[in-house]
Steps between C-alpha positions, in 0.01 A plus 500: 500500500552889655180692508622853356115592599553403891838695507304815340197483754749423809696818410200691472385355829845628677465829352135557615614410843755668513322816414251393832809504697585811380154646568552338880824651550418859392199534602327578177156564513240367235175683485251275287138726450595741780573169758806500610668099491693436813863342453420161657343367200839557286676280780273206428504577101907496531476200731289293195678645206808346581342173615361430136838614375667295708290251414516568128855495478518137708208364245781638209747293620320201497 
């Protein structure tokens, strides 16, 4: 049986990383309560988004 719920959160997944590789390669900077975030943190959250999408995707095909 397809999970249409796994396909949903694995897309979401790929766009949310995608938008932290975005942030990496332009430089963006996030200001949270007048700290500023430094980009490193977006490489890991890209790096783990699409792991559980990948992974997602391979449960769905099960």
């Amino acid at each position: 049986m397809k999970r249409p719920a796994s396909l949903v959160a694995a897309i979401l997944f790929l766009l949310m990383a995608i938008a932290q590789l975005c942030r990496v390669i332009l430089g963006v900077n996030v200001v949270a309560s007048g700290v500023e975030i430094p980009v490193w943190p977006s490489v890991i959250a890209a790096v783990v988004l699409i792991l559980l999408a990948v992974w997602l995707l391979l449960e769905r095909k099960k």
